[in-house]
C-alpha positions in Angstrom: -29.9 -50.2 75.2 -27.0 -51.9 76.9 -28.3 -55.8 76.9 -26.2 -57.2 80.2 -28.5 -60.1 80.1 -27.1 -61.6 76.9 -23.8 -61.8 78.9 -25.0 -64.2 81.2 -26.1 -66.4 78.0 -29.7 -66.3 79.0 -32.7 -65.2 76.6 -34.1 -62.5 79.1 -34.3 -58.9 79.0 -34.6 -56.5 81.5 -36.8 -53.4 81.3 -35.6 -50.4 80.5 -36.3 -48.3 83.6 -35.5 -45.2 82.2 -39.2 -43.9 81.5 -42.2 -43.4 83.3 -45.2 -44.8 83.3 -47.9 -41.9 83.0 -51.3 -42.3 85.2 -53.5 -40.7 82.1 -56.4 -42.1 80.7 -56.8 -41.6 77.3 -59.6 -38.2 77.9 -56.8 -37.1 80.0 -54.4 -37.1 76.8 -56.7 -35.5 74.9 -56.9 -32.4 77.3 -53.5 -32.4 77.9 -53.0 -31.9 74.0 -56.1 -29.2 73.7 -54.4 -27.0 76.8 -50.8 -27.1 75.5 -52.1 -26.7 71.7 -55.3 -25.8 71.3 -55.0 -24.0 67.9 -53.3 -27.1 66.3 -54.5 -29.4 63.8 -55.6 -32.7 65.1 -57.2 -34.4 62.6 -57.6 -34.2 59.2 -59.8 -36.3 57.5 -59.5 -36.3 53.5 -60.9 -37.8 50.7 -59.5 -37.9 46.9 -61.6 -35.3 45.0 -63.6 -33.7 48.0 -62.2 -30.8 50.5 -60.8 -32.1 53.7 -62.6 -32.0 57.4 -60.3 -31.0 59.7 -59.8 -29.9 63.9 -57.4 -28.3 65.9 -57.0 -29.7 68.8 -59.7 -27.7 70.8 -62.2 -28.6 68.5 -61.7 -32.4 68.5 -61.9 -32.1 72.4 -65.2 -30.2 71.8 -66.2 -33.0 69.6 -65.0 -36.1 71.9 -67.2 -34.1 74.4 -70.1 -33.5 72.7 -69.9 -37.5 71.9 -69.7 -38.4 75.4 -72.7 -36.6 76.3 -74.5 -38.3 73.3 -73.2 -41.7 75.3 -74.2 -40.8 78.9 -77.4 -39.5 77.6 -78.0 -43.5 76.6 -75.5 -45.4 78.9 -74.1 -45.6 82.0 -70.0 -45.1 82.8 -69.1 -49.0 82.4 -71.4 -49.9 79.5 -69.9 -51.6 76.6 -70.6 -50.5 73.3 -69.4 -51.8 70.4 -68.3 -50.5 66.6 -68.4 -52.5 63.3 -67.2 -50.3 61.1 -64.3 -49.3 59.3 -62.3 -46.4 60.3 -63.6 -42.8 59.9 -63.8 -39.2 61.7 -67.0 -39.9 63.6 -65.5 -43.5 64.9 -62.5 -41.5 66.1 -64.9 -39.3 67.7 -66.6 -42.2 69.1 -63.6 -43.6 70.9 -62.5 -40.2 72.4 -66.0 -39.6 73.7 -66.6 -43.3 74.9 -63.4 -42.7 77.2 -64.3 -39.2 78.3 -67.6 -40.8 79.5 -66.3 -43.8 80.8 -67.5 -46.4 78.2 -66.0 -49.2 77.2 -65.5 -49.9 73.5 -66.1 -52.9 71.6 -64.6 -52.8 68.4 -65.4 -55.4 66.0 -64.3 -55.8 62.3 -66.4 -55.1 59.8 -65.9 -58.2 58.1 -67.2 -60.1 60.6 -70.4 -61.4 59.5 -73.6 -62.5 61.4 -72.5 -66.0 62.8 -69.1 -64.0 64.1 -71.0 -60.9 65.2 -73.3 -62.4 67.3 -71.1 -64.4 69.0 -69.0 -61.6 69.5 -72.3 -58.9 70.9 -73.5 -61.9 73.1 -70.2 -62.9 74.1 -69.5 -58.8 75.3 -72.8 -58.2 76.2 -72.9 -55.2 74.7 -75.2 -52.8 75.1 -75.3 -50.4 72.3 -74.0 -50.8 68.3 -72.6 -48.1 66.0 -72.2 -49.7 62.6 -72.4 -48.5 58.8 -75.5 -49.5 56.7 -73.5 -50.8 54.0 -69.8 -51.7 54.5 -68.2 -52.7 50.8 -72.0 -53.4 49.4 -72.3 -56.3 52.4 -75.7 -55.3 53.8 -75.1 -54.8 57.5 -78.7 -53.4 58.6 -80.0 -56.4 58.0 -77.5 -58.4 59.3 -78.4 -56.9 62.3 -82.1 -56.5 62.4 -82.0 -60.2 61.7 -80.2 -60.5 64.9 -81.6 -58.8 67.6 -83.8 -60.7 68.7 -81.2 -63.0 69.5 -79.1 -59.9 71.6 -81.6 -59.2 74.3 -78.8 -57.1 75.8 -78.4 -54.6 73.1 -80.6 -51.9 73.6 -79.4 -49.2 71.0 -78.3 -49.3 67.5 -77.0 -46.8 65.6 -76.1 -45.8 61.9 -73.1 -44.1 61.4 -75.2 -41.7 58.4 -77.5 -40.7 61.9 -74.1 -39.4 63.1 -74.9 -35.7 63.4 -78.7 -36.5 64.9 -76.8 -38.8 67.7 -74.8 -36.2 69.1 -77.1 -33.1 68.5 -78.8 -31.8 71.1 -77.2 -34.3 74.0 -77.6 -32.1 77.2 -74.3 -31.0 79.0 -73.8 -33.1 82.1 -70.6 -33.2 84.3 -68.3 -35.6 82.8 -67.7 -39.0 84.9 -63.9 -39.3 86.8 -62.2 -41.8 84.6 -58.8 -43.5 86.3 -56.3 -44.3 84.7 -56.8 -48.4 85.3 -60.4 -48.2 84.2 -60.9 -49.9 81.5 -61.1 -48.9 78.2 -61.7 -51.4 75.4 -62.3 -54.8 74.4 -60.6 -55.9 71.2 -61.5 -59.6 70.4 -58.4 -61.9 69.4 -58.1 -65.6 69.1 -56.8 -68.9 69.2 -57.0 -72.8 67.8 -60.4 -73.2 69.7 -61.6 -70.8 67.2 -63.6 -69.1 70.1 -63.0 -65.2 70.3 -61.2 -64.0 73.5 -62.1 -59.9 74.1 -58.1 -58.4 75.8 -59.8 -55.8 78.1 -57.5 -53.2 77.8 -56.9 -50.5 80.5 -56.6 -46.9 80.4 -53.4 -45.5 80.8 -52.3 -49.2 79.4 -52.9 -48.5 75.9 -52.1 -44.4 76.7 -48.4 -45.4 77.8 -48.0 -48.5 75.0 -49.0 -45.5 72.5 -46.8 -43.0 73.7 -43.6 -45.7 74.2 -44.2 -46.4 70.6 -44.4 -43.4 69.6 -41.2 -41.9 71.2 -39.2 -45.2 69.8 -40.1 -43.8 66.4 -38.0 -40.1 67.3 -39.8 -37.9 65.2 -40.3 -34.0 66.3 -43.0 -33.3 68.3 -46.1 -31.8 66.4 -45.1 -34.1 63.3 -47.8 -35.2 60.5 -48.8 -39.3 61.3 -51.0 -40.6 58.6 -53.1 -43.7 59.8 -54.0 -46.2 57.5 -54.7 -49.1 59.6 -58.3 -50.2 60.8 -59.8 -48.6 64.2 -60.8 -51.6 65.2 -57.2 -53.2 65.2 -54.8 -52.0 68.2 -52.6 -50.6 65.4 -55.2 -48.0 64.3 -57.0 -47.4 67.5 -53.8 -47.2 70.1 -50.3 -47.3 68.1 -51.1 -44.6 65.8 -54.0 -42.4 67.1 -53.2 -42.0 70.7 -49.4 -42.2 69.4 -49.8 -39.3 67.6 -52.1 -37.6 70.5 -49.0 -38.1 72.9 -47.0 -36.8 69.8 -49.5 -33.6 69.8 -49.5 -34.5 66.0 -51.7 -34.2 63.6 -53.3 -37.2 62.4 -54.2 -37.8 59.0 -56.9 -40.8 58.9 -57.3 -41.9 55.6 -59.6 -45.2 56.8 -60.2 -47.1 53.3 -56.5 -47.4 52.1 -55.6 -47.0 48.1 -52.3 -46.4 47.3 -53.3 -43.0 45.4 -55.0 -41.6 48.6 -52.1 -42.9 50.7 -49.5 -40.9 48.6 -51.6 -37.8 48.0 -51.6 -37.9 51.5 -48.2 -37.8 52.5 -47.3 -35.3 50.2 -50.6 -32.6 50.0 -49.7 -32.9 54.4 -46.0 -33.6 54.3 -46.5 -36.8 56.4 -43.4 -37.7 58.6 -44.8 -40.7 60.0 -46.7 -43.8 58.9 -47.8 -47.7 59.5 -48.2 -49.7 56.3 -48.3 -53.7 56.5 -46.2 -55.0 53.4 -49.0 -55.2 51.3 -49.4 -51.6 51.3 -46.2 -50.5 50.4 -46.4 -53.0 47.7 -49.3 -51.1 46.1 -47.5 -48.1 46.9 -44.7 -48.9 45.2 -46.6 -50.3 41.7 -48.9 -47.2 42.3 -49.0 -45.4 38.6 -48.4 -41.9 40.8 -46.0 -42.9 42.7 -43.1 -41.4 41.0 -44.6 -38.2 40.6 -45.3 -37.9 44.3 -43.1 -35.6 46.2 -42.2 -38.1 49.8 -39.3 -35.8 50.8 -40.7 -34.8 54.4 -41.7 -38.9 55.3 -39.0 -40.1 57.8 -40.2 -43.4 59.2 -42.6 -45.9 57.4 -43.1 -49.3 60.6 -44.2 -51.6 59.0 -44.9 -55.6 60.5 -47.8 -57.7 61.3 -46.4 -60.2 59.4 -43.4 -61.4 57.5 -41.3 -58.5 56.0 -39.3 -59.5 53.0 -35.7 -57.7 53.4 -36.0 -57.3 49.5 -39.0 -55.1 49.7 -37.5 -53.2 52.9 -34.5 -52.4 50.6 -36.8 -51.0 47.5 -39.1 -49.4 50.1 -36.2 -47.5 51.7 -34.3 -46.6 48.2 -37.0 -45.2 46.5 -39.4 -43.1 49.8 -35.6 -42.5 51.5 -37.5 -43.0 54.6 -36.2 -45.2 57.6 -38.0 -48.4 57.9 -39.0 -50.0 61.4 -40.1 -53.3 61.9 -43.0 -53.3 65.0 -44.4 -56.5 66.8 -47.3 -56.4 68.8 -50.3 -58.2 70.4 -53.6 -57.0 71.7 -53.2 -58.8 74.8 -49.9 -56.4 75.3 -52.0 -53.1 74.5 -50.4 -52.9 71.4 -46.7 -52.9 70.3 -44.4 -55.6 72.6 -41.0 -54.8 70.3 -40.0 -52.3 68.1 -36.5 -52.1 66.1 -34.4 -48.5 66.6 -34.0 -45.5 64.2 -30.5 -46.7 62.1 -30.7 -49.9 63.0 -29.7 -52.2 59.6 -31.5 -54.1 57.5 -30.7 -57.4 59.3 -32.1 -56.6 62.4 -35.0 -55.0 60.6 -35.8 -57.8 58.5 -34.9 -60.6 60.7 -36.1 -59.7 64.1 -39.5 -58.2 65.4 -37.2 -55.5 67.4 -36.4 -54.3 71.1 -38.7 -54.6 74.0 -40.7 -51.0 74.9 -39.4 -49.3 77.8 -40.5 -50.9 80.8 -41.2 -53.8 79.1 -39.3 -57.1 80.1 -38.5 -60.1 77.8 -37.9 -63.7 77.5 -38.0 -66.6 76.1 -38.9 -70.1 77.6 -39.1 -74.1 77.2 -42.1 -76.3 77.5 -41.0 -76.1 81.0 -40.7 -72.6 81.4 -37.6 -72.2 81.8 -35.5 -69.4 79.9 -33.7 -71.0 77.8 -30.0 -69.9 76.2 -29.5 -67.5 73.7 -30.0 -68.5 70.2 -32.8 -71.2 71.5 -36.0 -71.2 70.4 -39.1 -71.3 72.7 -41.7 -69.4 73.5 -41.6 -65.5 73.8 -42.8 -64.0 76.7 -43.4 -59.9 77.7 -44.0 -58.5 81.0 -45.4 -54.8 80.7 -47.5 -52.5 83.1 -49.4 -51.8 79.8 -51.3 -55.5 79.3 -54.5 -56.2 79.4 -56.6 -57.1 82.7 -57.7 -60.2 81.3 -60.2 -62.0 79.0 -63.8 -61.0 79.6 -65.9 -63.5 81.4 -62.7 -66.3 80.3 -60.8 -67.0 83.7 -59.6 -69.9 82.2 -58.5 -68.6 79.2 -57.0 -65.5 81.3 -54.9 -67.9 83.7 -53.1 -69.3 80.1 -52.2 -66.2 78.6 -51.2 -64.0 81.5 -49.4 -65.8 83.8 -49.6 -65.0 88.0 -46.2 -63.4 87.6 -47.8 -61.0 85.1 -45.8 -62.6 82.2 -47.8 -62.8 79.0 -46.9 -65.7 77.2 -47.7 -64.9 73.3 -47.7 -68.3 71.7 -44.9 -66.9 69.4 -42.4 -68.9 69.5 -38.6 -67.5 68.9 -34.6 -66.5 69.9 -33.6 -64.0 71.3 -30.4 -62.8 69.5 -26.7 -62.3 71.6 -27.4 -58.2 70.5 -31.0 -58.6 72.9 -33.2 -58.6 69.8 -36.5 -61.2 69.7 -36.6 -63.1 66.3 -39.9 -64.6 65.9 -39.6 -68.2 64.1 -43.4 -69.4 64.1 -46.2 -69.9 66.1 -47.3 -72.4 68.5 -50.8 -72.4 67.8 -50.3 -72.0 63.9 -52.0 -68.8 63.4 -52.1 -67.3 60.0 -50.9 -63.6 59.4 -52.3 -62.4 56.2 -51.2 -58.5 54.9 -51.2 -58.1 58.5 -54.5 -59.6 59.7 -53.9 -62.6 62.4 -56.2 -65.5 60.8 -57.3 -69.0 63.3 -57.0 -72.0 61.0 -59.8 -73.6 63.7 -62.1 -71.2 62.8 -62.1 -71.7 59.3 -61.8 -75.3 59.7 -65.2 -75.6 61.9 -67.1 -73.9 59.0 -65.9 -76.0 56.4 -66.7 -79.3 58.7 -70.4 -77.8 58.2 -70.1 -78.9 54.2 -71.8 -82.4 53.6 -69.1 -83.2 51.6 -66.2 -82.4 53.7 -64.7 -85.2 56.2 -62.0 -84.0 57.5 -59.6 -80.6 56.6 -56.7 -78.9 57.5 -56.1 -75.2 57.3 -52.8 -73.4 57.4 -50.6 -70.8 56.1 -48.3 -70.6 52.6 -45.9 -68.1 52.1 -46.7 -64.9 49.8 -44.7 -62.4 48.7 -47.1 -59.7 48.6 -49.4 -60.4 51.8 -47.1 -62.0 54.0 -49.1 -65.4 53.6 -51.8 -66.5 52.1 -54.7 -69.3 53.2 -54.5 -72.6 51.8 -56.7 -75.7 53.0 -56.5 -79.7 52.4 -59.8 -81.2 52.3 -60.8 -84.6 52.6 -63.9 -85.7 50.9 -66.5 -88.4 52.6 -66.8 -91.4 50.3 -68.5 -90.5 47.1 -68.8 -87.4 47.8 -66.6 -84.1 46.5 -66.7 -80.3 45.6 -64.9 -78.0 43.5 -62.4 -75.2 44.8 -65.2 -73.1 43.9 -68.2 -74.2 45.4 -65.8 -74.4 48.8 -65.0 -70.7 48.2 -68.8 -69.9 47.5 -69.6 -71.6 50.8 -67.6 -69.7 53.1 -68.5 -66.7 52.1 -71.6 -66.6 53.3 -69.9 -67.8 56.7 -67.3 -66.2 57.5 -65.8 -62.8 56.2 -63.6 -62.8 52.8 -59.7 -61.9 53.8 -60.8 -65.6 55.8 -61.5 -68.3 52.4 -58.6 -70.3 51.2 -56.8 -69.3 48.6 -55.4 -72.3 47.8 -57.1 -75.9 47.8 -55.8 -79.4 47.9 -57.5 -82.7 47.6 -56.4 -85.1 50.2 -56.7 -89.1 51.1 -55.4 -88.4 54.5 -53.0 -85.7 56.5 -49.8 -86.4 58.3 -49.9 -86.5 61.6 -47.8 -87.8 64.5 -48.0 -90.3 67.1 -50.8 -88.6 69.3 -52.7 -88.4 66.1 -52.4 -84.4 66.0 -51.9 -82.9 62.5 -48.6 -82.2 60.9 -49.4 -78.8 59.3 -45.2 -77.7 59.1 -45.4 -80.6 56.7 -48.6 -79.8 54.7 -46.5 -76.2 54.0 -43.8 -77.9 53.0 -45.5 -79.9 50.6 -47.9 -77.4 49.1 -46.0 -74.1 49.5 -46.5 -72.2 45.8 -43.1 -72.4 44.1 -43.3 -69.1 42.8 -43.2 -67.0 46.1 
C-alpha cells in the first residue's frame, strides 16, 4: 500500500479502493461455496480419541437449511435468539441456519453468569435460548430456569444434547429473502459504565470484514483454517468461520482449546491457517507433543487481542516456521479494523496492530477531533462499510461510538507510524485485555462495592507475560472492617464469571487521583506491576 497521507504529516489513511465490497449475506456465501464446491470438506469437527464429524460443503448447506426450518418453525424472520455456549458443530449450524432464516443471533459467553445473563436476554429481548446443560461443571439449566420468570420475552429454550430432536422433522418451507444489510448478529461489548452495549452487526458487514481478512492472510484458496477461538467472539464467529467460507476452506473447529488437540490438529489436517491469542501459543510451545508434531504445511498463525511480546513472536516463528500476523479488531467494526502484511518484520509485527482492511479508512485524533501529526498519540478512529448499525435500543450510546460521518471512534488510543501503520499505546477507557478477552474494570468494581467490607476499589490491568495482562484490584476497607484476598476471590465468583476475579490484591488507605477527583489507575500500574513479568 502506497501511504501518501503520511507525506502530508497527518495521521490519516485513506482506503484502499482497490476491492469490492460484495452485496452477500452470509446464506448467500454459503451457497456460493456449496455450487462452486459442493464435494469439499467444510467442516470437520474432531475430538482427541473419538473419529471426526465432518461435511462437504453440500452437506453443511443441507444442515444450515434444515436448521433454519427448525428456526422458522418457532420464530419469525427478525427474532433474536441467543447462544450461551461454547463453540461446537451444532452452534455453527445454528448460525448458518439463523441467517438462512433471517434470525438474528445473540451470542453470549458462556461465562456469563445469571446477574450478566439476564441483563444481557432482557436487555436483547430475546426470544429463544440455545445453551449447554452443563458448561465446565457450572450448572446452566438452572441458572436459567431460575430466570425465566424474570424473561417474559423468552419463549423457547433449548439444550444443545436435544440438538438432533430440534431440527428433526421441521417441515420444508420456502426460505425468507435475506439482504445483504439485514441484520445479522448482536455481539455484546462494553465500556466503564459497566453496562453491556449489543454492536448489531449487518449482513454482508461481517461477510466482507471476513473475506478482507481473509484475503490479507494470502493463503491458496481451498486451504485447511483451524478455529480455536470462541463462536460467540467476532474472532470465532466472523474472522475465521465465514473467513474460511469466503476462502471455500475447510474449517477445522476444535471449540475447547488444549494445546494437544490444537497440534494434533494441524498436523492429522495439515492446517495452513490459524488464530491463537498469546496464551495459546504459549501452551503450544510448552506442550510435551509439540516437538514430535509434524507443522510443516502451517503458513500463517494471527495472533492479537492483546499485547504480543516480540520475544514469543520470534520463538513462535523459529520453531512452527510459520509467518506470524498481528490482527486488531473491534466488534463495533465487524471484526478485524488492521491487520499487518505477509513478510512484514518483526517490528511492525510486534509494535503495531497493522494496516487498515481494504476500504477501510484511518485516523487518529485529539480531544478536539482533530487529526493530529504523525507520531502523536490520540485516539484511533476507522471508517468501514463493514460497521455495525448501532447499539440496540442505546441511541445515546450509538451517537458516541459511531460518529454522523460514519467514523467509529474505538477508545484506543495510539500513532500512526510515518510507514501508515496504527500503534496502539493504551486505552481511553482502561479496558483490560486478558489472553485476548476485553475485561471492564467498572464492572468488576460494582460487584465488589456490593462486599460490606469494601469502601471504595479500583480495578485495572498489570502486565503478564503469558496472558497479555492480568487483573489486579486495590481495595479500600470501611473502618474496622477487612477481608482476605480470598474471601474477595470467593465472592466474585458467584457474581461474575472466573477469567473476571483479580488476580492480584492490594490493601489501600486511599488511591491517587487528580484534581477532578477521578482515579489515577496509570499510577496504581506503576506501582503494583509484578516485577517478574
Amino acid at each position: 500500500m502506497t501511504v501518501s497521507s503520511t507525506a502530508l504529516g497527518k495521521s490519516y489513511l485513506r482506503a484502499d479502493w482497490s476491492a469490492e465490497f460484495l452485496g452477500l449475506s452470509v446464506g448467500d456465501l454459503l451457497r456460493q461455496g456449496a455450487h462452486e464446491v459442493p464435494d469439499r470438506l467444510a467442516l470437520i469437527a474432531p475430538k482427541l480419541g473419538e473419529t471426526a464429524r465432518q461435511w462437504t460443503y453440500a452437506e453443511l448447506l443441507a444442515e444450515a437449511e434444515k436448521t433454519a426450518y427448525a428456526l422458522l418453525r418457532r420464530f419469525e424472520p427478525g427474532d433474536r435468539v441467543a447462544t450461551w455456549a461454547g463453540g461446537s458443530a451444532e452452534i455453527l449450524m445454528l448460525h448458518l441456519g439463523a441467517a438462512l432464516a433471517g434470525i438474528v443471533l445473540v451470542t453470549l459467553n458462556p461465562a456469563n453468569r445469571a446477574g450478566e445473563l439476564e441483563y444481557l436476554l432482557q436487555q436483547s429481548r430475546s426470544r429463544g435460548l440455545v445453551l449447554e446443560r452443563v458448561w465446565r461443571s457450572l450448572d446452566n439449566q438452572a441458572v436459567i430456569e431460575a430466570l425465566q420468570p424474570s424473561l417474559p420475552a423468552l419463549q423457547t429454550v433449548v439444550y444443545l444434547d436435544q440438538w438432533n430432536a430440534f431440527v428433526a422433522d421441521a417441515p420444508t418451507v420456502e426460505l425468507p429473502v435475506v439482504k445483504a444489510d439485514d441484520l445479522a448478529m448482536i455481539l455484546f461489548t462494553s465500556g466503564t459504565t459497566g453496562k453491556p452495549k449489543g454492536a448489531m452487526l449487518r449482513q454482508a458487514g461481517i461477510v466482507n470484514n471476513a473475506r478482507f481478512t481473509a484475503s490479507r492472510l494470502e493463503v491458496p484458496t481451498g486451504s485447511v483454517w483451524l478455529n480455536l477461538l470462541p463462536m460467540f467472539h467476532v474472532g470465532g464467529s466472523v474472522t475465521m468461520s465465514l473467513g474460511c467460507l469466503s476462502n471455500l476452506g475447510t474449517q477445522v473447529l476444535v471449540p475447547d482449546f488444549s494445546a494437544e488437540a490444537m497440534l494434533d490438529a494441524i498436523e492429522r489436517y495439515g492446517v495452513r491457517a490459524t488464530m491463537a491469542v498469546p496464551t495459546m501459543l504459549v501452551a503450544m510451545l510448552q506442550s510435551e507433543r509439540f516437538a514430535g508434531t509434524d507443522l510443516s504445511k502451517l503458513e500463517v498463525i494471527v495472533t492479537g487481542g492483546t499485547i504480543v511480546a516480540p520475544e514469543l513472536v520470534r520463538e513462535v516463528k523459529a520453531k512452527t516456521g510459520a509467518e506470524i500476523m498481528t490482527l486488531f479488531g473491534q466488534t463495533e467494526a465487524g471484526g478485524a479494523m488492521f491487520v499487518t502484511r505477509r513478510g512484514d518484520d518483526i517490528d511492525r509485527v510486534t509494535q503495531s496492530a497493522g494496516l487498515p482492511l481494504p476500504l477501510s479508512e484511518a485516523k487518529v485524533i485529539s480531544s478536539a477531533g482533530e487529526i493530529v501529526p504523525i507520531g502523536v498519540v490520540g485516539e484511533v478512529c476507522v471508517r468501514t462499510r463493514c460497521c455495525m448499525q448501532a447499539y440496540f435500543g442505546m441511541p445515546e450510546k450509538s451517537a458516541e461510538a459511531l460518529d454522523a460521518e460514519g467514523w467509529i471512534h474505538t477508545g484506543d488510543l495510539g500513532v500512526m507510524r510515518p510507514d501508515g501503520y496504527v500503534q496502539v499505546t493504551g486505552r481511553l477507557k482502561d479496558m483490560i485485555i486478558r489472553g485476548g478477552e476485553n475485561l471492564y474494570p467498572r464492572e468488576i468494581e460494582d460487584r465488589l462495592a456490593e462486599h460490606p467490607a469494601v469502601a471504595q476499589s479500583a480495578v485495572f490491568g498489570v502486565p503478564d507475560v503469558k496472558w497479555g495482562e492480568q487483573v489486579a484490584a486495590a481495595v479500600i476497607f470501611r473502618g474496622g472492617q477487612s477481608a482476605t484476598a480470598d474471601e474477595l476471590v470467593e465472592f466474585l465468583r458467584s457474581r461474575i464469571a472466573r477469567h473476571k476475579v483479580p488476580k492480584f490484591w492490594h490493601v489501600v488507605d486511599t488511591l491517587p487521583v487528580n484534581a477532578s477527583g477521578k482515579i489515577q489507575k496509570f499510577m496504581l500500574r506503576e506501582q503494583f506491576a509484578p516485577k517478574d513479568t
